[in-house]
Structures are given as structure tokens and as C-alpha cells.
Residue, then its C-alpha position, 0 to 999 in steps of 0.5 A: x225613645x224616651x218620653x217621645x224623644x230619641x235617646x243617646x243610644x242609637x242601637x237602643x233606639x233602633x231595638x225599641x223600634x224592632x220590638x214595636x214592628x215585632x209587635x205590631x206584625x203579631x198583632x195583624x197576624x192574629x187580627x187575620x187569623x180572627x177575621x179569617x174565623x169569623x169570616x168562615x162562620x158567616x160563610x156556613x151561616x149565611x147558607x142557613x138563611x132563606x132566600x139568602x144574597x151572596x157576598x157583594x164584592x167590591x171592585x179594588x181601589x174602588x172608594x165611594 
């Protein structure tokens, strides 16, 4: 796409494309691996607190 608009190259236009998706699962990928850390370390912290209340867990589908 050019400036927002396909361009004549149909191939080109499906390879920008595959480049965007190609980017967009690295980047999920490394915002799971971050989340997956961070949710570790709160997991062992949490342990570390008195008197301290279990995850709450919500219920799936569930939008309040």
C-alpha cells in the first residue's frame, strides 16, 4: 500500500501485508513472554505479603 492505497502490484501488496502479520505475532509473542515474567514475579511476591488474598479469578466471557 502506498500512502494508505493499494498499489498496482498485487504480490507486493500481499507481501507488505505478510510482513505486517509476521510483525504483529512477534510482537504478541514477546508481550506473552513479558506477561508470563511479570506474572511469575507477582506469583513469588505475593507469598511475601502478610496475610495476603489469592488471585481473584474471573469467570470467562464475563464483561462487567
Amino acid at each position: 500500500r502506498l500512502n494508505g492505497k493499494m498499489t498496482e502490484n498485487t504480490a507486493l501488496n500481499l507481501r507488505i501485508d505478510e510482513i505486517k502479520a509476521e510483525f504483529l505475532l512477534y510482537e504478541l509473542a514477546d508481550y506473552n513472554e513479558r506477561i508470563s515474567i511479570q506474572r511469575s514475579i507477582a506469583k513469588e511476591f505475593i507469598k511475601l505479603i502478610p496475610g495476603h488474598q489469592p488471585f481473584l479469578k474471573e469467570k470467562s466471557n464475563c464483561y462487567h
